[in-house]
Steps between C-alpha positions, in 0.01 A plus 500: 500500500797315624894548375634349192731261612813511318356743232187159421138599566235225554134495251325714774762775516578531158087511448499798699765633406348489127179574639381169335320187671746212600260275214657791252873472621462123426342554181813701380727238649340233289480713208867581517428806551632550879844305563468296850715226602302180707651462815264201578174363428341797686748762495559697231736825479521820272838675443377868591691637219229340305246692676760841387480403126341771236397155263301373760251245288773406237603110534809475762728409235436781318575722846771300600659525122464920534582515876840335438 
């Protein structure tokens, strides 16, 4: 697995990092469930401090509303 860069992780490291299937991670991103900012059409990044959070599964706004 490659280095975070600037504390993001791409859908394939944060899969294994989860120990989840990339199809998962973007499951939970469409859910709500994972936060991810679009970079571009293709590219799409996870803050790791997502990947860190106990409430993994809750809708982001919910984490971001408890992480703050």
């Amino acid at each position: 697995m490659s280095t975070p860069v600037h504390g993001w992780h791409n859908k394939q490291e944060a899969a294994e990092l989860l120990g989840v299937s990339v199809r998962t991670i973007e499951r939970m991103i469409n859910r709500g469930e994972l936060p991810a900012r679009k970079i571009t059409s293709r590219i799409v990044r996870i803050p790791a401090s997502a990947l860190k959070n106990p409430e993994l599964g809750k809708p982001a706004n919910e984490w971001a509303a408890r992480s703050a």
